[in-house]
C-alpha positions as a Markdown table, in Angstrom:
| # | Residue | x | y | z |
|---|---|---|---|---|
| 1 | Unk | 0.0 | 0.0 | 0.0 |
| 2 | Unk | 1.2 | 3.2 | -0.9 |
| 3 | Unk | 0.7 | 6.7 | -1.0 |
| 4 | Unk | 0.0 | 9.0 | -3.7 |
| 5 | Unk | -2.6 | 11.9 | -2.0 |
| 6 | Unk | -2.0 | 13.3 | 1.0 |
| 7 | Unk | -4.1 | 16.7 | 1.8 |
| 8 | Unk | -6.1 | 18.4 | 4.7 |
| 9 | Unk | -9.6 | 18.5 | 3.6 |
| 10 | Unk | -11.7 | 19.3 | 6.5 |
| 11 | Unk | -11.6 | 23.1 | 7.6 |
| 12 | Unk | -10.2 | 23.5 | 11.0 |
| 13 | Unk | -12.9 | 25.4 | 13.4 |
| 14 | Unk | -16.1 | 24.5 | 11.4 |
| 15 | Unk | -16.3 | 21.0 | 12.3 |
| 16 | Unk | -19.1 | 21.3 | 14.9 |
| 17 | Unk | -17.4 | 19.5 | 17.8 |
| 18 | Unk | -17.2 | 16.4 | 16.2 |
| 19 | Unk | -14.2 | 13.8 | 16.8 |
| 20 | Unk | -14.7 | 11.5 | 13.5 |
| 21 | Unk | -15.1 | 11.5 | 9.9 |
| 22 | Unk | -17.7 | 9.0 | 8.8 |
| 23 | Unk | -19.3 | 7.9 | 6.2 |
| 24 | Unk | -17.7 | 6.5 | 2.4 |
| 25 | Unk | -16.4 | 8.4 | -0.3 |
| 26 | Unk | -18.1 | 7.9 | -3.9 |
| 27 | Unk | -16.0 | 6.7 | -6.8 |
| 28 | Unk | -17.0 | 8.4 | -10.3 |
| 29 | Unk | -13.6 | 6.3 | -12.4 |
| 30 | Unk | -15.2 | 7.5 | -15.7 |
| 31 | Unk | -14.2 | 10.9 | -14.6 |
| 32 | Unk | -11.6 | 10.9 | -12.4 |
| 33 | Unk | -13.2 | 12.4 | -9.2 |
| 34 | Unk | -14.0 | 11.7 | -5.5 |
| 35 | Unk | -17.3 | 12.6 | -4.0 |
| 36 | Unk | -16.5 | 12.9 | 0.2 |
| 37 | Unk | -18.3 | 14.1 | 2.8 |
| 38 | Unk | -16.5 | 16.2 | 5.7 |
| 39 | Unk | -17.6 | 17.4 | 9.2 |
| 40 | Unk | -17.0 | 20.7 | 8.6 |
| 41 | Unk | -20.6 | 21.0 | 6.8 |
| 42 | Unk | -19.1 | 20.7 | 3.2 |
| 43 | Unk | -19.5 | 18.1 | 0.3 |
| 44 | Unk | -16.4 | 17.9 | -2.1 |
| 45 | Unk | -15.5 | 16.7 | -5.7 |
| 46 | Unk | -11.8 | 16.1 | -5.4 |
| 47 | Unk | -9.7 | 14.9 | -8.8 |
| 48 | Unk | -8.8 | 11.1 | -8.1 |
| 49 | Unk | -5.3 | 12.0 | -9.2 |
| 50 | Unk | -4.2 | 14.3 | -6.9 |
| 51 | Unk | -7.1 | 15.1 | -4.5 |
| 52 | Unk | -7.4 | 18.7 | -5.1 |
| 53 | Unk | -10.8 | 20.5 | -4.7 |
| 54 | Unk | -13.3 | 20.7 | -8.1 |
| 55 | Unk | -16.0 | 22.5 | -6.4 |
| 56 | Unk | -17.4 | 22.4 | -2.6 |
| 57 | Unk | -21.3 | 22.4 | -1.4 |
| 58 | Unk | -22.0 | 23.8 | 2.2 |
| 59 | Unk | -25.0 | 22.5 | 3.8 |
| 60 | Unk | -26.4 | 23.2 | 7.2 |
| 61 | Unk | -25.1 | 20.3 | 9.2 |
| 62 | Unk | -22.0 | 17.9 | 9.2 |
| 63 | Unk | -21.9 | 15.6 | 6.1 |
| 64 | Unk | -21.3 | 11.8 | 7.4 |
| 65 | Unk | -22.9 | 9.9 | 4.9 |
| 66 | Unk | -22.3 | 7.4 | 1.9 |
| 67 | Unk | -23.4 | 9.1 | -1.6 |
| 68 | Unk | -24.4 | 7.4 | -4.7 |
| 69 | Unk | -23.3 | 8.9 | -8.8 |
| 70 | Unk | -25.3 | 8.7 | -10.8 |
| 71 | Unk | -24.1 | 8.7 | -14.5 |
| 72 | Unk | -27.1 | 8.6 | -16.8 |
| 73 | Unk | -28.1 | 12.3 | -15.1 |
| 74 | Unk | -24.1 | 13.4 | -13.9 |
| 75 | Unk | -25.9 | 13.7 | -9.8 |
| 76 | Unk | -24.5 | 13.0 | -7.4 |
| 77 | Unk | -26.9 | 12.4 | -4.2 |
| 78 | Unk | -25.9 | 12.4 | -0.6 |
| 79 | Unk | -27.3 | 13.1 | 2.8 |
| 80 | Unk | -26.5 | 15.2 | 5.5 |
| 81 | Unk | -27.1 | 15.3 | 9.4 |
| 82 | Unk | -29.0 | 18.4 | 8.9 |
| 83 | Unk | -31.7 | 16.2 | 7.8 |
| 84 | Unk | -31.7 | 16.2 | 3.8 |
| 85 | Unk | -31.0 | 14.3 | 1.0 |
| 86 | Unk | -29.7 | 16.6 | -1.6 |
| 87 | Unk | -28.8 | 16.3 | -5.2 |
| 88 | Unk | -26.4 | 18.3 | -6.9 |
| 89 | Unk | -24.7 | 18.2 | -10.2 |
| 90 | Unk | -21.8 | 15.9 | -10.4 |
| 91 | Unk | -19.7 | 18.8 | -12.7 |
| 92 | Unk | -20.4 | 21.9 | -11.1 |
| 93 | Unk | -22.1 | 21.3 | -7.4 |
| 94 | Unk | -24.9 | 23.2 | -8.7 |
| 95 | Unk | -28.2 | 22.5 | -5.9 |
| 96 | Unk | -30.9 | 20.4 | -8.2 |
| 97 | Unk | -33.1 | 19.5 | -5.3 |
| 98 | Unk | -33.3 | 19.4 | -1.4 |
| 99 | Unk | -35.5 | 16.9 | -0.1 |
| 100 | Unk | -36.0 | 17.4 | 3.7 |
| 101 | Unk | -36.2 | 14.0 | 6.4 |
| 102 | Unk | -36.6 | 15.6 | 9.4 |
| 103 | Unk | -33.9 | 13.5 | 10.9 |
| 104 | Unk | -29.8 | 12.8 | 9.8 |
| 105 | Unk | -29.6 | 10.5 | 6.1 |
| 106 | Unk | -25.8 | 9.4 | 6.6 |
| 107 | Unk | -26.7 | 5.8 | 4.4 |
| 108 | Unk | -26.2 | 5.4 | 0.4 |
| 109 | Unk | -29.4 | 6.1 | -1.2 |
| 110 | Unk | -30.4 | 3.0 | -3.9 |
| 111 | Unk | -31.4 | 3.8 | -7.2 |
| 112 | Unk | -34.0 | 2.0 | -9.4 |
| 113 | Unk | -34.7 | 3.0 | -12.6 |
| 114 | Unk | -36.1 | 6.7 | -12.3 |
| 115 | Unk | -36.7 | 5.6 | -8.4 |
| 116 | Unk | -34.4 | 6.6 | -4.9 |
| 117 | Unk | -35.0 | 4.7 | -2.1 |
| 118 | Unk | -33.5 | 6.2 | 1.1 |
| 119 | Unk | -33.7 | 6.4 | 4.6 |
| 120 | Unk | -33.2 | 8.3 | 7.9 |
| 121 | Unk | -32.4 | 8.1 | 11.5 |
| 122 | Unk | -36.1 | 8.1 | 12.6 |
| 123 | Unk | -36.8 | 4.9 | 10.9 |
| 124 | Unk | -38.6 | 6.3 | 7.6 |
| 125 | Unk | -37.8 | 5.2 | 4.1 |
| 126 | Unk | -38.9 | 7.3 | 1.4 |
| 127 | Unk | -38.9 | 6.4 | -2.7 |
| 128 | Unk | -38.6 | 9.5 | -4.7 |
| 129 | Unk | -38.5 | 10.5 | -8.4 |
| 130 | Unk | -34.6 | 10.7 | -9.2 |
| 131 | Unk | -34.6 | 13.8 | -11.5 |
| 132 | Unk | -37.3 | 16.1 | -9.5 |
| 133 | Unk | -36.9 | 14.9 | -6.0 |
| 134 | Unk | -40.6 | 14.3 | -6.0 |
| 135 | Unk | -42.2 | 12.2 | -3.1 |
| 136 | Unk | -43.5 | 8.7 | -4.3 |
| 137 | Unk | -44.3 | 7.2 | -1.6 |
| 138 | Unk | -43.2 | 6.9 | 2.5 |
| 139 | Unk | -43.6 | 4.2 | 4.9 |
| 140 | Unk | -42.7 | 4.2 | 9.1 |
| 141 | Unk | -42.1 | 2.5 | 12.0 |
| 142 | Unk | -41.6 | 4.2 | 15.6 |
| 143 | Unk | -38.5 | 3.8 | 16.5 |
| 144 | Unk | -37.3 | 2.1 | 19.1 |
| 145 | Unk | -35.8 | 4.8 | 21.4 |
| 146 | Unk | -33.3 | 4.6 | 24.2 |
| 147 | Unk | -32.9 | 0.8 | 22.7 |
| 148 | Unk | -30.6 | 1.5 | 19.8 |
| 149 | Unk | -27.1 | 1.6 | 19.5 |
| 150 | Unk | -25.1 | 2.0 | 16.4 |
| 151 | Unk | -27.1 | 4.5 | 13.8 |
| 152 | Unk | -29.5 | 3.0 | 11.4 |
| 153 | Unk | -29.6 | 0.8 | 8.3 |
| 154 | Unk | -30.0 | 1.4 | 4.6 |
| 155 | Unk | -32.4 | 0.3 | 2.0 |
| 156 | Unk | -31.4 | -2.8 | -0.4 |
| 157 | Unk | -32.6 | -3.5 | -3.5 |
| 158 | Unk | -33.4 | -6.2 | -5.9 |
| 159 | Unk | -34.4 | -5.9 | -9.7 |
| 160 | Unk | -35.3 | -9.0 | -10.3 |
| 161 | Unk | -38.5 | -8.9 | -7.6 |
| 162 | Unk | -39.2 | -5.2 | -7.3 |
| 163 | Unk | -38.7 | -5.7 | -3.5 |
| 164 | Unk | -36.9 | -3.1 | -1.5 |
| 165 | Unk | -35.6 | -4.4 | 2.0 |
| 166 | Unk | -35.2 | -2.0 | 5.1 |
| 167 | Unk | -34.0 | -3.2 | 8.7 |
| 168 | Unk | -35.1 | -0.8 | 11.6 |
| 169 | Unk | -34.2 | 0.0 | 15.3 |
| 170 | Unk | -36.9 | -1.8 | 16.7 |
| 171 | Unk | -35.3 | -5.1 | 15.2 |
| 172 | Unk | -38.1 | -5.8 | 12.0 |
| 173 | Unk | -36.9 | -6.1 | 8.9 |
| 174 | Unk | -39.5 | -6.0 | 6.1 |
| 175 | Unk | -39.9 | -6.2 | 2.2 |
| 176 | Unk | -42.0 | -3.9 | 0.1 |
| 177 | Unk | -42.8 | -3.1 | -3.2 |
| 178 | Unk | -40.8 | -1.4 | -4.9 |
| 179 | Unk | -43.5 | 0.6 | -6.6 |
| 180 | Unk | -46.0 | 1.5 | -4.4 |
| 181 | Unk | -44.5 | 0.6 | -0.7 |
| 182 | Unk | -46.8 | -1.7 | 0.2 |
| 183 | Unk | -45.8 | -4.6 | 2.7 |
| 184 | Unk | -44.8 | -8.1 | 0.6 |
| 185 | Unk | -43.9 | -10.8 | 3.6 |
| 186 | Unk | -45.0 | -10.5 | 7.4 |
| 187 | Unk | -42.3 | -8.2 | 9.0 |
| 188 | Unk | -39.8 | -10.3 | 10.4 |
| 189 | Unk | -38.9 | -9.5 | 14.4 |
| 190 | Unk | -35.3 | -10.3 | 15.0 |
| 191 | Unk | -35.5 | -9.1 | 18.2 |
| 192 | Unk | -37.9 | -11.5 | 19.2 |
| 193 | Unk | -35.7 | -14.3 | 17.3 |
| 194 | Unk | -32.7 | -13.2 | 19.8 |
| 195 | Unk | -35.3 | -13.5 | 23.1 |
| 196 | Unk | -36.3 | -17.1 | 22.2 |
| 197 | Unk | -32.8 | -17.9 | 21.7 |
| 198 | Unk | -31.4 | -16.5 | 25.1 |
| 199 | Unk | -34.7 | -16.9 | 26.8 |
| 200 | Unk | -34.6 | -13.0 | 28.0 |
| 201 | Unk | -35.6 | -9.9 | 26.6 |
| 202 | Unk | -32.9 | -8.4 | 25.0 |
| 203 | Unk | -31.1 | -5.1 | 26.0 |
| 204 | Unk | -31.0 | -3.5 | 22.6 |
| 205 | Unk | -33.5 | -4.1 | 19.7 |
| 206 | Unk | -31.6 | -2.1 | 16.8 |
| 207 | Unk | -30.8 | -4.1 | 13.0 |
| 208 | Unk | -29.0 | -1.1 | 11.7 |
| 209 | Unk | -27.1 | -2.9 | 9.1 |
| 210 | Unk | -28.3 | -2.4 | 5.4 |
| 211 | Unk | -29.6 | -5.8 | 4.0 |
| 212 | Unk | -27.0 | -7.9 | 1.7 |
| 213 | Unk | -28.4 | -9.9 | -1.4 |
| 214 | Unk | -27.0 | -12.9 | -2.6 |
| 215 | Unk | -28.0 | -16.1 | -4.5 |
| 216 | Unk | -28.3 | -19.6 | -3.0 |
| 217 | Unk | -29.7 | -23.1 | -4.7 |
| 218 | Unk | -32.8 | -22.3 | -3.5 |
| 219 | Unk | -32.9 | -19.0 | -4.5 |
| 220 | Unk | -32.3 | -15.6 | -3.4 |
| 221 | Unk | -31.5 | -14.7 | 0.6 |
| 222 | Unk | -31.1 | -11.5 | 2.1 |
| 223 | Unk | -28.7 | -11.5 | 4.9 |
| 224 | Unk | -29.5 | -9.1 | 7.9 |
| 225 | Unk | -28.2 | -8.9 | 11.2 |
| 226 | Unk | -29.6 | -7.8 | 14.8 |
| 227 | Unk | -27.3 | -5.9 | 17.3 |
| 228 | Unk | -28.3 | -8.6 | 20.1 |
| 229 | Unk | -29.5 | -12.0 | 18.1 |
| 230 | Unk | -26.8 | -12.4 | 15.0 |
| 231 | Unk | -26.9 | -12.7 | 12.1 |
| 232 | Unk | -29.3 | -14.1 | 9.8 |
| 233 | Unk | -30.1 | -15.0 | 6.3 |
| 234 | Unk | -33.7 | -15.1 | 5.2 |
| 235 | Unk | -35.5 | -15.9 | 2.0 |
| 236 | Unk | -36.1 | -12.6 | -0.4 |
| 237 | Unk | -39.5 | -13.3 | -1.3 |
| 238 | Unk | -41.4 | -15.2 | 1.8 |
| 239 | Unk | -38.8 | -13.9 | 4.8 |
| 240 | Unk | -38.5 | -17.3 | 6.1 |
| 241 | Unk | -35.2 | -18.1 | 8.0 |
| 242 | Unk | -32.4 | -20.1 | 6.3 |
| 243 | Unk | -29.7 | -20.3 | 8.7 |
| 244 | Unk | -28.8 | -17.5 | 11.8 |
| 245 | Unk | -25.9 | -18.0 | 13.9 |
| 246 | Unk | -26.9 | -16.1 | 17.3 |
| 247 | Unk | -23.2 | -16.2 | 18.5 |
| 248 | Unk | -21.8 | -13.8 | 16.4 |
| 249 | Unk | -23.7 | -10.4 | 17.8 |
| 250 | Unk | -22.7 | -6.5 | 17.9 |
| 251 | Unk | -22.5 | -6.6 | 14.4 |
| 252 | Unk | -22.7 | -3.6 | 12.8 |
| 253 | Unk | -21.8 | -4.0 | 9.1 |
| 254 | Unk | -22.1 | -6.9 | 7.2 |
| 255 | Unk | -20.3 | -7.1 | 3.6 |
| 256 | Unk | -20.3 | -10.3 | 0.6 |
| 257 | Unk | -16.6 | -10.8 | -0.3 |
| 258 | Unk | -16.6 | -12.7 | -3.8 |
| 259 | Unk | -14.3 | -13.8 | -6.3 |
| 260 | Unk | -15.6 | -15.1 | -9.4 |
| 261 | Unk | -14.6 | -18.5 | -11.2 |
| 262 | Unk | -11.2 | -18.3 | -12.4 |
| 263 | Unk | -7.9 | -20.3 | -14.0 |
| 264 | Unk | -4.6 | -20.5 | -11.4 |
| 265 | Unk | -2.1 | -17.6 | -11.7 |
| 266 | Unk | 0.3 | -18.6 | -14.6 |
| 267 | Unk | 3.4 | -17.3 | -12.6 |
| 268 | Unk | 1.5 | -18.9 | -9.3 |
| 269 | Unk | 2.2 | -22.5 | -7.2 |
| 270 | Unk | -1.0 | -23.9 | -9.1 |
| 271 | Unk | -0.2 | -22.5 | -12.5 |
| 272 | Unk | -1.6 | -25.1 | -15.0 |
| 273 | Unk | -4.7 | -26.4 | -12.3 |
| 274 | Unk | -7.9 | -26.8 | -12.6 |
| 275 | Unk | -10.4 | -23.9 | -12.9 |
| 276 | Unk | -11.0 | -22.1 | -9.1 |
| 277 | Unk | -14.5 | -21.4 | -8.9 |
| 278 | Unk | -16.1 | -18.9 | -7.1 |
| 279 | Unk | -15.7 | -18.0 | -3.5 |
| 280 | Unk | -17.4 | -16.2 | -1.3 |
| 281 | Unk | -17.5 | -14.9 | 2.5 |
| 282 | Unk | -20.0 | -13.2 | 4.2 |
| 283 | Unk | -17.9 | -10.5 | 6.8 |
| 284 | Unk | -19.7 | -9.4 | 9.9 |
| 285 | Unk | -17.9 | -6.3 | 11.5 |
| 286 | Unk | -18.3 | -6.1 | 15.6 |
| 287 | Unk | -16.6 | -4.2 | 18.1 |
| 288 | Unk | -17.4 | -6.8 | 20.4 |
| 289 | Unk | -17.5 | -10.1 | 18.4 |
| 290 | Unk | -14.3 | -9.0 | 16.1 |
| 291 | Unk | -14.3 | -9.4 | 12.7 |
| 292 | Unk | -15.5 | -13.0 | 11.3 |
| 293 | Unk | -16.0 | -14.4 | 8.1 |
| 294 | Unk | -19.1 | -16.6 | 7.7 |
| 295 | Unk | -20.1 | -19.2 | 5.3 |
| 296 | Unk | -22.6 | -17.6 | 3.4 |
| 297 | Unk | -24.7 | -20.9 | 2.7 |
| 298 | Unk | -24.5 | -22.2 | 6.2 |
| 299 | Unk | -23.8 | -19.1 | 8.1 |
| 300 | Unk | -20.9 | -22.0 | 10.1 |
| 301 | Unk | -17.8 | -19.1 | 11.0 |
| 302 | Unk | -14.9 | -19.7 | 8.4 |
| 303 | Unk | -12.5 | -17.6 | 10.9 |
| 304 | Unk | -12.5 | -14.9 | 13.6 |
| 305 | Unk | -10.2 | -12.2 | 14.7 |
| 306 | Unk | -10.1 | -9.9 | 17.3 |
| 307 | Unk | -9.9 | -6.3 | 16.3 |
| 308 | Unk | -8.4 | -3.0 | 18.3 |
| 309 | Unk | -9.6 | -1.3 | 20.6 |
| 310 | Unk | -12.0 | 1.4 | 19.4 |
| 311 | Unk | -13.3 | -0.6 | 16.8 |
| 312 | Unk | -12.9 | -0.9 | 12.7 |
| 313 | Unk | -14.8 | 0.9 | 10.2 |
| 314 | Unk | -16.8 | -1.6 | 7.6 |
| 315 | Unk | -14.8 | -3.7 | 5.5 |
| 316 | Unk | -14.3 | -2.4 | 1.7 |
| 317 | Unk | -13.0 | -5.2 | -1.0 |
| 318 | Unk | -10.3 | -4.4 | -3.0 |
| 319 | Unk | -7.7 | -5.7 | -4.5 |
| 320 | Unk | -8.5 | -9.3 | -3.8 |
| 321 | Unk | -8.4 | -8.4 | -0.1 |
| 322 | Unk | -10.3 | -6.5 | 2.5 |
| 323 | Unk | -9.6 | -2.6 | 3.3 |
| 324 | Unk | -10.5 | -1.4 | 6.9 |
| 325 | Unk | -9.9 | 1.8 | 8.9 |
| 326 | Unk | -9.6 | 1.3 | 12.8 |
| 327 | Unk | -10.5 | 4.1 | 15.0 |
| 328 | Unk | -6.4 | 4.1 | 16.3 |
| 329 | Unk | -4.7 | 2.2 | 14.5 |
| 330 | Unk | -4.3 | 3.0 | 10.8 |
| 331 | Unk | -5.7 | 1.5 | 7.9 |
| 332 | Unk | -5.3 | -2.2 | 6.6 |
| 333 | Unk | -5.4 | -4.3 | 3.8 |
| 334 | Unk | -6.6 | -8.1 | 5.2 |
| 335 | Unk | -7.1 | -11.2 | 3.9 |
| 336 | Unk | -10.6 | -12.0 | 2.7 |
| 337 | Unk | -9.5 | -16.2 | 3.7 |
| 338 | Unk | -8.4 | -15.5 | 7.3 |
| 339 | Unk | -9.0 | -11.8 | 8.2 |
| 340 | Unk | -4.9 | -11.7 | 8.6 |
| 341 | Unk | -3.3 | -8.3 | 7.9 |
| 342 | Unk | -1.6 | -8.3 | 4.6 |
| 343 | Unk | -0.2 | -4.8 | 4.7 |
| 344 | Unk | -1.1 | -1.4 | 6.3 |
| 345 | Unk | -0.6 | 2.5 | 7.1 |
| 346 | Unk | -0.6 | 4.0 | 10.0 |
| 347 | Unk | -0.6 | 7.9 | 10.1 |
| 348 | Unk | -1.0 | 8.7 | 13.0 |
| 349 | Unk | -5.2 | 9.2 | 13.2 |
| 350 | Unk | -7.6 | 6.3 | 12.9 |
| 351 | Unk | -9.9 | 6.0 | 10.6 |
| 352 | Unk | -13.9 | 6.3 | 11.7 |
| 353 | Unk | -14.9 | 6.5 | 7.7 |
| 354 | Unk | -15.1 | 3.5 | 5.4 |
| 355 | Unk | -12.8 | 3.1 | 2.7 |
| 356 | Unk | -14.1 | 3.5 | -1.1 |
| 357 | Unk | -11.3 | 1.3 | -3.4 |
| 358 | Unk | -11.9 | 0.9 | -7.3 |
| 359 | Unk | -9.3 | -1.5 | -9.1 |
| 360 | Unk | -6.3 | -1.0 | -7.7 |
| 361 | Unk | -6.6 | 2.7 | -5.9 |
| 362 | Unk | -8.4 | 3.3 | -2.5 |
| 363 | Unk | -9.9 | 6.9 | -1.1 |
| 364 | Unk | -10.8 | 7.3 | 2.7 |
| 365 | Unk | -10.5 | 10.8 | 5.2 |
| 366 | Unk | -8.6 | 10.0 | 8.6 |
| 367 | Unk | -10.5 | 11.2 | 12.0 |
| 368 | Unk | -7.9 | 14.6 | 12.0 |
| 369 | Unk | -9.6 | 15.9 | 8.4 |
| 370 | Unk | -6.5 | 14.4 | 5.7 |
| 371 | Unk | -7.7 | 13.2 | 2.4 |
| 372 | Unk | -6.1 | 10.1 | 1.6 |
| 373 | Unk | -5.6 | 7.9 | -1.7 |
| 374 | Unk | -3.7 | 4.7 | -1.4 |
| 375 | Unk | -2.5 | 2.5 | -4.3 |
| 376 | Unk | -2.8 | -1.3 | -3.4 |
| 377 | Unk | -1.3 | -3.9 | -4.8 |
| 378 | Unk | -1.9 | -7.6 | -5.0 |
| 379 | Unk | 0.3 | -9.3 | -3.1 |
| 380 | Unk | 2.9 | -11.8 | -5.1 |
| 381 | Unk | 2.3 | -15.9 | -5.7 |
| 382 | Unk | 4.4 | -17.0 | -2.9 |
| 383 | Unk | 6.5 | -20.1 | -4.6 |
| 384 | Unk | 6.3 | -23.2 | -2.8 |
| 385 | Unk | 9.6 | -25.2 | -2.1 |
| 386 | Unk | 9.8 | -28.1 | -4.4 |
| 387 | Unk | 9.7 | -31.7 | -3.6 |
């Protein structure tokens, strides 16, 4: 891993007493540039090259969120804790809409054709036209307060049902239709799940991490997880339980790792095998649990590690491995088959914001306001001895 931006971003004084930048950066690769949120109020298009400044759009609270390009329209769309979801023109910054919550929007918005699905803090997600920023439709749930713990989740989507999927602090997760909002499977309680497995109430309800899709056998799952019960994967159209594993708990990001079918590195110790096929790992991030990689069709725990103190920010793939920040320690490059540490950076500031990567560069803001931009890559075939 190596180093080829290095700048201050975040404006000293105007960062509204917050210790941490969170969130993700957005990727645009056809065009070179970096969409990053910063607690100093701002939103920033940087140049991926060098990181300097394209244009910068001030909103009225700190900007901790994930954002989503869009290249059909050149928008860019991103939330702020002020409450909004705004869009803004991808080339100059220029405001197109502001669509106001009521509460912070700090998760990636999904697009669906000319539909946004996003939600907020107080447990509402909201499906608006794309161009206009026109209200489609809303749906609810009271949260669950004074019984959460780690922020909230994001929607998921999936084109081939029209389903969107959205977890909430009082531990439902539910599917609707994608058109109109209306419910498609009986909500799912996971807090409930955790209370008959430990026979007692559990102390927090919250599933604040954003559904994953994937593709079994059987058909399609959506893997979920509550604070207090696990993790869980559940059918996508009936919300029937396929596997949970209740040991693995204070999860708070859940991420597939996969790597597709391929032939043995020619200048590798298997050069001239057989065809690899595909792999994948489903990686649970906990403070408490560690970091774990789980068998996506069984949910059975492929390996666990413990991680620093303070915590890790959600795991990003790239490269062929896995890119975390930790709140103290630097930033990491680990592998995706044991959660080992392949390389890392340590600058001196941990990281509270998740890494973006795109082939073989990687963009992420420190807690102390630098910009970074990190060229990864692959580690070498390591030759084994011969016989």
């Amino acid at each position: 891993m190596t180093v080829f931006v290095h700048r201050a971003l975040t404006t000293p004084g105007r960062t509204s007493g917050e210790d941490w930048e969170r969130g993700k950066p957005e990727i645009d690769h056809r065009h070179d540039r970096v969409f990053v949120g910063s607690s100093d109020r701002g939103f920033y298009a940087l140049r991926a090259g060098d990181g300097s400044t394209l244009w910068r759009f001030e909103t009225l609270g700190v900007v901790q969120s994930e954002p989503l390009y869009d290249p059909e329209m050149d928008y860019v769309y991103f939330g702020s804790n002020d409450g909004a979801l705004y869009a803004v023109k991808a080339a100059t910054g220029e405001l197109v809409y502001r669509f106001d919550t009521g509460a912070e929007v700090s998760r990636k918005p999904v697009r669906a054709g000319e539909t946004l699905y996003f939600s907020n803090a107080s447990d509402f997600l909201f499906a608006i036209d794309r161009r206009s920023g026109k209200q489609r439709w809303q749906v609810h749930r009271t949260p669950a307060l004074g019984m959460e713990i780690s922020g909230h989740a994001g929607p998921a989507y999936d084109p081939a049902s029209n389903l969107v999927y959205m977890a909430y602090s009082d531990g439902h997760i539910i599917a609707y239709d994608g058109n109109d909002g209306s419910e498609k499977w009986t909500p799912v309680d996971l807090s409930a799940e955790a209370e008959q497995a430990s026979g007692e109430a559990p102390r927090y309800l919250d599933a604040d991490t954003t559904p994953v899709l994937d593709d079994h056998a059987g058909g399609r799952v959506v893997y979920v997880s509550s604070y207090a019960g696990g993790v869980y994967a559940l059918d996508a159209l009936t919300g029937a339980r396929v596997w949970s594993n209740d040991k693995a708990v204070g999860v708070t990001d859940l991420v597939l790792w996969r790597e597709g079918p391929h032939r043995p590195n020619p200048n590798g110790p298997d050069k001239g095998g057989p065809e690899v096929p595909e792999r994948k790992v489903l990686v649970a991030s906990s403070a408490t649990y560690g970091l774990a990689g789980l068998d996506p069709f069984t949910g059975r725990v492929l390996w666990r590690n413990k991680v620093p103190e303070g915590g890790i920010t959600a795991p990003t793939p790239a490269a062929g491995g896995l890119l975390v920040g930790t709140s103290r320690y630097g930033l990491f490059l680990l592998s995706p088959r044991n959660g080992k540490p392949i390389d890392g950076i340590d600058l001196g500031s941990g990281f509270a914001q998740t890494p973006a990567a795109f082939g073989g560069r990687a963009y992420a803001m420190t807690n102390a306001g630098t910009f970074l931009g990190v060229s990864i890559a692959p580690p070498l075939p390591i030759k084994r001895p011969a016989r």
